[in-house]
C-alpha positions as CSV (number, residue, x, y, z in Angstrom):
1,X,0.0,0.0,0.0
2,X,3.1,2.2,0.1
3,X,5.1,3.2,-3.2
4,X,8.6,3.5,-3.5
5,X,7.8,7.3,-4.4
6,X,5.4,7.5,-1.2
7,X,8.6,6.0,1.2
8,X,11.1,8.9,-0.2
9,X,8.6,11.5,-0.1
10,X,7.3,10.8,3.8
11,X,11.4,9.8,4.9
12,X,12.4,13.6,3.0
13,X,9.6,15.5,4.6
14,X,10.9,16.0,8.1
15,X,13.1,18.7,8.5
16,X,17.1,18.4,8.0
17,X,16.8,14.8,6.6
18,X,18.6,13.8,3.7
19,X,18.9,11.1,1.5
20,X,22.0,8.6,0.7
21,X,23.3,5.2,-0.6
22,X,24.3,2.7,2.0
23,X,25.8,-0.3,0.5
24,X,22.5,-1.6,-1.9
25,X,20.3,0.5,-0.3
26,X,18.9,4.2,0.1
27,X,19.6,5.6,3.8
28,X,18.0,8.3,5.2
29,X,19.4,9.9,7.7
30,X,19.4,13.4,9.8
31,X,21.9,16.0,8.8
32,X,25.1,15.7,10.9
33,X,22.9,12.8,12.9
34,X,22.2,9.1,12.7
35,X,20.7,7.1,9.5
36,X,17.0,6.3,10.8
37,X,15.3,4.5,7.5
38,X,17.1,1.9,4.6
39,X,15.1,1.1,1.7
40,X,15.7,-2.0,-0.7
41,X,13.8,-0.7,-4.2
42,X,14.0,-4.1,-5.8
43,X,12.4,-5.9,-2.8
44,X,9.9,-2.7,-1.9
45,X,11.0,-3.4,1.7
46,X,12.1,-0.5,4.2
47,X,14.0,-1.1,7.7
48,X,13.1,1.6,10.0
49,X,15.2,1.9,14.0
50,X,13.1,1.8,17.0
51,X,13.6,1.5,20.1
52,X,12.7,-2.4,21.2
53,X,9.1,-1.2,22.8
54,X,8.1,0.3,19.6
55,X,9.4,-2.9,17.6
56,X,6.9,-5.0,19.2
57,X,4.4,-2.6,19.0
58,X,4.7,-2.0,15.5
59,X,5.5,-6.1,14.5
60,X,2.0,-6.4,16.3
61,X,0.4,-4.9,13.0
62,X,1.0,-8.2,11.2
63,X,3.9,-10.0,11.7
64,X,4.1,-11.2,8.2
65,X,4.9,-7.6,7.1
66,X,6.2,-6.5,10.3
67,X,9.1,-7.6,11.6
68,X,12.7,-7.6,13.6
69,X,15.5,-7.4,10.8
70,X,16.8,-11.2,11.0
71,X,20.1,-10.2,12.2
72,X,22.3,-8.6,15.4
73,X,20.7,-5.4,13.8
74,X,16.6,-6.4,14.5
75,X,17.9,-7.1,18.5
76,X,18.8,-3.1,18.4
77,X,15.6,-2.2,17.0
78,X,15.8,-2.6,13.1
79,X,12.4,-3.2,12.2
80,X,11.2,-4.5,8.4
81,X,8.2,-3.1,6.9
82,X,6.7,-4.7,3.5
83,X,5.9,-1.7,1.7
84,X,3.2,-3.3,0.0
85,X,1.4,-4.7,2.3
86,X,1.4,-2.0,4.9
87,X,-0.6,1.4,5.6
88,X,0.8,4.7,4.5
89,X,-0.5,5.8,7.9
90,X,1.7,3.5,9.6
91,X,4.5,3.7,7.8
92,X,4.3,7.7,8.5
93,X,4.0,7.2,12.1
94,X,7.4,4.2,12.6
95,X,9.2,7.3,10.6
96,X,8.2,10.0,12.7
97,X,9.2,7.9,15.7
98,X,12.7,6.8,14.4
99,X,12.7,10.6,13.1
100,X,12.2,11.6,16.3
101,X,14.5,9.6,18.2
102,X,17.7,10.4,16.2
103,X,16.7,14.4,16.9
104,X,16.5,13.7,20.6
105,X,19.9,11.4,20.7
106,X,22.9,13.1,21.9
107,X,25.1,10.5,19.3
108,X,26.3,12.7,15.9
109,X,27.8,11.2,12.6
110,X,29.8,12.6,10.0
């Protein structure tokens, strides 16, 4: 239920984001801050960091489409979404809390 096109546009809207490759994927990250989305294109999937409360929160949606990255990375948070088979409206709202939490961590990247 959520375009490629759809993704960029939500993951570009907040302010001070940017977008960048990271290894086969597309990162977005804050300016001067953390990446807090990846997307795959070719598999229309999207991992989004939360914290591990919001993880199982947001796998609750349907864990078929929801779910921990299958690596060390989903036990920090790393959270896959199946862009096709999810709401825009909750796809907006795992953004805005990974947005969120990267503007309110006192870590900074290069």
């Amino acid at each position: 239920m959520v375009s490629i096109k759809t993704f960029k546009q939500l993951a570009l809207s907040f302010e001070g984001t940017e977008e960048r490759p990271h290894f086969n994927r597309t990162a977005f990250k804050v300016i001067n801050k953390r990446i807090f989305a990846t997307l795959l294109e070719e598999n229309e999937t999207a991992n989004i960091v939360l914290s591990l409360s919001d993880q199982q929160i947001y796998c609750s949606f349907d864990k078929n489409s929801v779910y921990p990255v299958p690596n060390k990375f989903g036990l920090h948070g790393w959270t896959t979404f199946e862009l096709p088979k999810v709401p825009v409206e909750l796809i907006s709202d795992a953004l805005l809390t990974a947005y969120n939490a990267v503007i309110n961590s006192s870590k900074k990247k290069g």
